[in-house]
MIVEX-587359 format. One record per residue (C-alpha): residue number from 1; residue in one letter; x, y, z. Coordinates in steps of 0.05 Angstrom, whole numbers, plus 32768, in hexadecimal, padded with zeros to 4 digits. Layout:
BEGIN
  pos  code    px    py    pz
  NUM     A     X     Y     Z
...
//
This chain:
BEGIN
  pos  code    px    py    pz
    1     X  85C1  8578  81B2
    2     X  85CF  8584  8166
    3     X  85A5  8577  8135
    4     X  85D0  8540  8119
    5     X  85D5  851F  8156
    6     X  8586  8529  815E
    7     X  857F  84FE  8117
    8     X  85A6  84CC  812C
    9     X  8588  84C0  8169
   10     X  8546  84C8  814E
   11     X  855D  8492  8117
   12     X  857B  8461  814D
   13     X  8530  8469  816F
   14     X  8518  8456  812F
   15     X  8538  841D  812A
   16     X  8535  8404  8168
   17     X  84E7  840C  8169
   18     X  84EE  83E4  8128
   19     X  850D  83A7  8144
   20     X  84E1  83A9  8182
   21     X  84A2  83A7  8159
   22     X  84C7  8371  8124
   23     X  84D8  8345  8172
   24     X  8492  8349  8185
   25     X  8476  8332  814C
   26     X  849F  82F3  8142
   27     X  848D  82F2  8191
   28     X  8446  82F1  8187
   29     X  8445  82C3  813B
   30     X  8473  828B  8171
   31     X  8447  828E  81A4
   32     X  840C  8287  8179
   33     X  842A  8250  8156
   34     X  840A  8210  815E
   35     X  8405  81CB  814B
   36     X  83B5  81B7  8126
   37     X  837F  81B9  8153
   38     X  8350  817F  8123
   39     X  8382  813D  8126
   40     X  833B  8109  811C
   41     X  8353  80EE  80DD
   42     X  8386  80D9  8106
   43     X  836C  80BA  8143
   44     X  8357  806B  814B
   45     X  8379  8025  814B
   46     X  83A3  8028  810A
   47     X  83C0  7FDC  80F8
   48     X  83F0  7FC7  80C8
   49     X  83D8  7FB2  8085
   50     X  8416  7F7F  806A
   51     X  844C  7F85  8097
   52     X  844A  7F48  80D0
   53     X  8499  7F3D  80DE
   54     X  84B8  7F4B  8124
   55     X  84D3  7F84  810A
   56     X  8493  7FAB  80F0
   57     X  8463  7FCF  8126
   58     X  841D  7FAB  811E
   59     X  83EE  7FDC  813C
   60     X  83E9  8024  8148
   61     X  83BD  8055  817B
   62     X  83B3  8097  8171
   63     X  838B  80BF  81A1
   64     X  8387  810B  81B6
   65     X  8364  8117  81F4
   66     X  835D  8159  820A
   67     X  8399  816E  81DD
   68     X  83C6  8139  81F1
   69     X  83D7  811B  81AE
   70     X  83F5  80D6  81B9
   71     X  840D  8094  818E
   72     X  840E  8056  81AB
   73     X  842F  801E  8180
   74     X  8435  7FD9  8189
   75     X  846B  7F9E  8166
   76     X  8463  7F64  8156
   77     X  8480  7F3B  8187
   78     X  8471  7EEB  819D
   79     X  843B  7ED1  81AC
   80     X  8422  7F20  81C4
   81     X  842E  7F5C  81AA
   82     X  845D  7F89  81C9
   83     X  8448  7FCF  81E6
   84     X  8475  800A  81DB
   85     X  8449  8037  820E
   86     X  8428  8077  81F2
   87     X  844E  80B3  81E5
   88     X  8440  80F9  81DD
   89     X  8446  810B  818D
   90     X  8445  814C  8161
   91     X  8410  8153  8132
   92     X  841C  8171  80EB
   93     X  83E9  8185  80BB
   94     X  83F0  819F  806B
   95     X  8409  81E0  806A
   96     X  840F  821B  80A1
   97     X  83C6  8234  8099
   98     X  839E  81EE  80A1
   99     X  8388  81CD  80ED
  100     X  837B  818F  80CF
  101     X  83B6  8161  80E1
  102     X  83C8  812B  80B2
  103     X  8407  8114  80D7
  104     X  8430  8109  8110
  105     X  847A  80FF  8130
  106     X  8489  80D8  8168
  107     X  84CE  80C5  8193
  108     X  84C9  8080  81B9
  109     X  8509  806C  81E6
  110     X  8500  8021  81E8
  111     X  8539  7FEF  8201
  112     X  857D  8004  81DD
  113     X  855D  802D  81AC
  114     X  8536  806B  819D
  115     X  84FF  8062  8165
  116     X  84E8  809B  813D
  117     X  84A1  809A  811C
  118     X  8487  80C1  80EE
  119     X  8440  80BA  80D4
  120     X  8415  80E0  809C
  121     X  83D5  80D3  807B
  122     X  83D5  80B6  8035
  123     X  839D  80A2  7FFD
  124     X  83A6  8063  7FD1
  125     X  838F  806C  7F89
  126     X  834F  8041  7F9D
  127     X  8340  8080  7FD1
  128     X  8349  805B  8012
  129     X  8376  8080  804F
  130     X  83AC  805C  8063
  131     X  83D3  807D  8099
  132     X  842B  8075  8080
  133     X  8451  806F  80B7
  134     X  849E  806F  80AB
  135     X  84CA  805B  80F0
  136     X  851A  8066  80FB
  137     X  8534  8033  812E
  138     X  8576  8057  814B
  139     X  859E  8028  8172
  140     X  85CA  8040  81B3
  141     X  861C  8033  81B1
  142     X  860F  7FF3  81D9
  143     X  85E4  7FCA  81A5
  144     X  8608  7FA6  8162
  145     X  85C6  7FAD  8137
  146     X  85C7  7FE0  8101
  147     X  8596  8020  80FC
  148     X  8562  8018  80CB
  149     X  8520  8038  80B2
  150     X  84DC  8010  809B
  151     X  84A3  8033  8080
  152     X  845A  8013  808A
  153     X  8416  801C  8072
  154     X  83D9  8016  80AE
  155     X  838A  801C  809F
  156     X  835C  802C  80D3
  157     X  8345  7FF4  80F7
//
């Protein structure tokens, strides 16, 4: 073998080695990744603090047990109110480097519609936490009603 050919095998080496160490770094960082461990701010019965129309959701559950993170909402609906079941969610904190969560994101398939809810942690100018949910109702082919988004304010109950 050359010695040109001996540099440029040497180089691919190089490289190669280079994008194997670059693959198992992003390899480890993803499998490190994870969503915050500390999601109490979060938990309890959260209920709606204007809202009361069919369309609104009147109460909200957060729990995490055991690292199962899960929102269970209810509507208002006559003369009880309906239960949308509890769902897995994702929890979402402030930046990359902070376990505290201060939100969530949830997907609830209900009747001819999916409903998307997204919930963070807010503080009025009085200093009380109110927890600002905003929900997308998506509605299948089959339905006439129009997709629309609502955005409501729950305090801890």
């Amino acid at each position: 073998m050359d010695r040109i050919t001996r540099n440029q095998t040497f180089g691919m080496f190089v490289a190669a080695t280079r994008i194997l160490l670059l693959l198992a770094t992003l390899g480890s960082s993803l499998a490190e990744a994870g969503q915050p461990t500390n999601a109490s701010a979060l938990l309890g019965t959260w209920v709606n603090v204007k809202n009361t129309d069919f369309f609104s959701v009147a109460r909200i559950v957060i729990t995490d047990v055991s690292g199962d993170f899960e929102v269970h909402p209810y509507g208002y609906c006559s003369p009880t109110l309906c239960d949308w079941g509890m769902h897995p969610a994702f929890r979402f904190s402030s930046s990359v480097v902070v376990r505290t969560a201060i939100g969530f994101n949830a997907v609830f398939p209900i009747s001819l519609k999916n409903v998307y809810m997204q919930g963070h942690l807010i503080q009025t100018p009085t200093g009380q936490t109110l927890l600002e949910v905003t929900t997308q109702r998506r509605f299948l082919r089959l339905s006439n009603e129009v997709d629309y988004e609502r955005t409501e304010r729950f305090r801890l109950k």
